[in-house]
N, C-alpha and C positions, 0 to 999 in steps of 0.2 A: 334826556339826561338819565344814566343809569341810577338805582336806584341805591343808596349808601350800601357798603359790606356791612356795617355795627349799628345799633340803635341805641339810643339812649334807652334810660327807664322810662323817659316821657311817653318815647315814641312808640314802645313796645305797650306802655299803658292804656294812651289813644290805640294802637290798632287792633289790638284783644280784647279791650273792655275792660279790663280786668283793673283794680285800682293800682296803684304805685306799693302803696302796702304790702296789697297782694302779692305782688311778685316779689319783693324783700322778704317775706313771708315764705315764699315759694323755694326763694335761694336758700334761705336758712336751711331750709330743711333738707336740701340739696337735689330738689327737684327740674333747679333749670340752673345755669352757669353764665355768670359773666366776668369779665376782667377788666381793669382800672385801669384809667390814662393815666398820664403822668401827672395831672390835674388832679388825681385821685376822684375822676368819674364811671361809675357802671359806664359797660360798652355789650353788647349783648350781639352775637349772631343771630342772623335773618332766624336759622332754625328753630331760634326760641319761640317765635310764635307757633309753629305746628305745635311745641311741643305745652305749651298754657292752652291750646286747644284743646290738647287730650287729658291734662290735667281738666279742665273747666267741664268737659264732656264725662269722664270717668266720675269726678264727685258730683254732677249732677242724677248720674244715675246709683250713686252711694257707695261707692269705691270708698275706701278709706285710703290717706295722705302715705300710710304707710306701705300700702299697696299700690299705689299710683308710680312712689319714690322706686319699691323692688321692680316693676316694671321696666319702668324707663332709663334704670341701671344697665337693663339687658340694651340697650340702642348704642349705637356707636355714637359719640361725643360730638359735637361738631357738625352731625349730616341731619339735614330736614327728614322728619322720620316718614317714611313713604305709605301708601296703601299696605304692603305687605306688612310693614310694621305693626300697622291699628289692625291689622287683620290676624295678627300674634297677639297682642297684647289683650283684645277684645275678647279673644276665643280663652284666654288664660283665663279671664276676670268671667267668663260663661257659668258656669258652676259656681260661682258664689253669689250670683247674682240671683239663678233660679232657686238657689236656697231661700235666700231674701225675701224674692215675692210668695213664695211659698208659707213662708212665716208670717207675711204680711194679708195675704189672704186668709191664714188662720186666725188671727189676729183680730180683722172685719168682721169674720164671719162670730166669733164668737163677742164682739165688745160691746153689744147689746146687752148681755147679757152677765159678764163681768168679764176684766180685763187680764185675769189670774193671778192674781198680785197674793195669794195667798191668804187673806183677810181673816178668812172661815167668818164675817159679818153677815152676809148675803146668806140666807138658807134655800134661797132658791138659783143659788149660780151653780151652773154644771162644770163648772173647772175645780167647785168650792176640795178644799183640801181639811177633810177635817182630822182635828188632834195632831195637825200637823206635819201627818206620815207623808208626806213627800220631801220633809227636810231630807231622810238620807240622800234624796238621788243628788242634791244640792241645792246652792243658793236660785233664786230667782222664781219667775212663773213657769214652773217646771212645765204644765199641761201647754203654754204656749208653746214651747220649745217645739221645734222639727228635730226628729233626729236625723244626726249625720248619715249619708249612706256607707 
């Protein structure tokens, strides 16, 4: 027996993992697509499971939803997104990811020590910012910060 063209939400939920939520969730934001019977039921192409793959794979490695959403814009609608695809889309999201762990090793390496939050409490934190002179550069733990290249 061939295997249906459309899936329910059910059946899209069982074979991704992914909750029912999730993918209502997903559609909202218009990261996957599906279309209504005349029952007014979600009907989902096979393709959607590749593509809650790459969704579930991208935010597991810290992609943000709104970079996952500009990504997947670039794929053509309708077709199972192939090797060449994830191998587009992976190489895009390259660079912001080595940013990440870069900040995330800075991060480690200094949070023994303080976390930069600005405090000036700590007299013995080496990120410590006294009198506050790191407000001009901006908000936040300015010394965690990497800079952009």
């Amino acid at each position: 027996m061939a295997p249906a063209k459309e899936l329910t939400v059910g059946q899209v939920a069982m074979r991704s993992g992914v909750a029912v939520s999730a993918l209502h969730f997903y559609e909202a934001r218009g990261l996957i697509r599906s279309h209504r019977t005349s029952g007014n039921q979600r009907r989902y192409g096979r393709d959607v499971l590749r593509r809650v793959a790459i969704i579930r794979v991208a935010q597991e490695v810290g992609i943000s939803l709104a970079e996952i959403a500009a990504a997947l814009q670039s794929l053509p609608e309708g077709r199972t997104p192939t090797r060449e695809d994830w191998n587009l889309l992976s190489t895009g999201w390259r660079d912001e990811l080595d940013r990440k762990i870069s900040q995330l090793k800075k991060l480690r390496d200094g949070l023994t020590d303080c976390i930069g939050c600005g405090c000036m409490s700590i007299d013995k934190c080496p990120l410590r910012n006294r009198e506050d002179r790191l407000s001009a550069q901006g908000p936040g733990a300015r010394r965690l910060l990497v800079a952009e290249p």
